[in-house]
N, C-alpha and C positions, 0 to 999 in steps of 0.2 A: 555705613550706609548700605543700601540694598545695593548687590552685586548678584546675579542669576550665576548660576554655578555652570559649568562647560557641560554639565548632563542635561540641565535645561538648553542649556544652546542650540545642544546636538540633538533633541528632542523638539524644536521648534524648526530644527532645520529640517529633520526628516516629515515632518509632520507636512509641512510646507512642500517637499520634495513630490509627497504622496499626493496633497492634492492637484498639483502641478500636473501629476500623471493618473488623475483619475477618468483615465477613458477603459477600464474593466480589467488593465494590466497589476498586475501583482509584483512591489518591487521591494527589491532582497537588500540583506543589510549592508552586503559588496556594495551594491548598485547603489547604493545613498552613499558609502564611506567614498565609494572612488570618487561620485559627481561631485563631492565637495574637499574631497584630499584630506577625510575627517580618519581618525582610530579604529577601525573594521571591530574590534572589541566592545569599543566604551559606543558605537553604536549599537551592535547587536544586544547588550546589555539595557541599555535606552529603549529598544523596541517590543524588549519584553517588559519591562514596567507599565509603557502603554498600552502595552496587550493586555496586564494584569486590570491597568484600570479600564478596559472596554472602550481604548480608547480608539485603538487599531485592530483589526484582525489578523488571526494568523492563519497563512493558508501553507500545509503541508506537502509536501511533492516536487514532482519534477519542475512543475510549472507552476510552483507555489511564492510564497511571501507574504509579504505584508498591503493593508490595506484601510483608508479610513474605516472607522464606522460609523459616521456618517457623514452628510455633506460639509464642506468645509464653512458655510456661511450656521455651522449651526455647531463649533465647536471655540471653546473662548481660548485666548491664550491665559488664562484663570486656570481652565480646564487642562491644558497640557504642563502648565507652570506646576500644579500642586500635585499632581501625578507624579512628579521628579523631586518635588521641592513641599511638601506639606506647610510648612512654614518658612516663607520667605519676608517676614519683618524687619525695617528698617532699624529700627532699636533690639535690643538685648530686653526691655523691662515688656514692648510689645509681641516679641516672643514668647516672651512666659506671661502673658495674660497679664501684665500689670500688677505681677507677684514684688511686696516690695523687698523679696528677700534676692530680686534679683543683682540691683544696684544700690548700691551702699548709700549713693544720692535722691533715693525714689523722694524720698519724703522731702526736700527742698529742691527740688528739677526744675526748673521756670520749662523745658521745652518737651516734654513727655507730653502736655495736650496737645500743643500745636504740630506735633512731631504725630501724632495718632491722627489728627485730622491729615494731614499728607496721607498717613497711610490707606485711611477710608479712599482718597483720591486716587490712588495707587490701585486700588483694589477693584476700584469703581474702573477704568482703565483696561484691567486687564479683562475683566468681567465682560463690558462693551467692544471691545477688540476681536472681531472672528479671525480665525484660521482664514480667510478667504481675504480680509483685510491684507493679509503679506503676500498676496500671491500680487 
């Protein structure tokens, strides 16, 4: 079953953390790991994926870091989940595109549709959920 991986956590957390402090301050990868007692690593790692997808900006310098890029009522957790996680499906067969070389059961599954309608809901979910929703 779907389980978000602790990159996504930790990329939902700082994400979160950012808009929390979006009054023009720039906040460092320290500054998210200490306010949550999270891996000063596996965030600063997190921060630059989001930076890869434009999700946050990076600002260099003395009085630099990290920062949304844009407002938080306009960023989905869809949008931070697949930045970390490209695929996060609840089955193995919806993983691979409903490949039937994925499961040996593809071709007698009674739960592969109804288990794909979850997923559209899932999907539908995180799509409608802003970043500003967890603040």
């Amino acid at each position: 079953m779907l389980k978000l991986s602790k990159k996504t956590e930790y990329a939902l957390m700082s994400v979160r953390y950012m808009a929390l402090n979006e009054n023009g301050k720039y906040v460092t990868a320290r500054e998210i790991a200490n306010s949550y007692k999270l891996s000063y690593e596996l965030v600063a790692k997190v921060l630059q994926v989001l930076a890869k997808n434009k999700l946050i900006q990076s600002f260099q310098g003395m009085n630099g870091g990290y920062s949304l890029s844009k407002p938080a009522d306009e960023i989905t957790l869809a949008d931070v989940i697949k930045a970390i996680e490209p695929s996060y499906e609840i089955t193995e067969c919806l993983r691979n595109g409903f490949d039937e070389d994925s499961c040996s059961y593809f071709n007698c599954c009674k739960i592969k549709d109804p288990l794909a309608e979850v997923q559209k809901k899932i999907d539908r979910i995180f799509v409608e959920t802003k970043l500003a929703d967890l603040i």
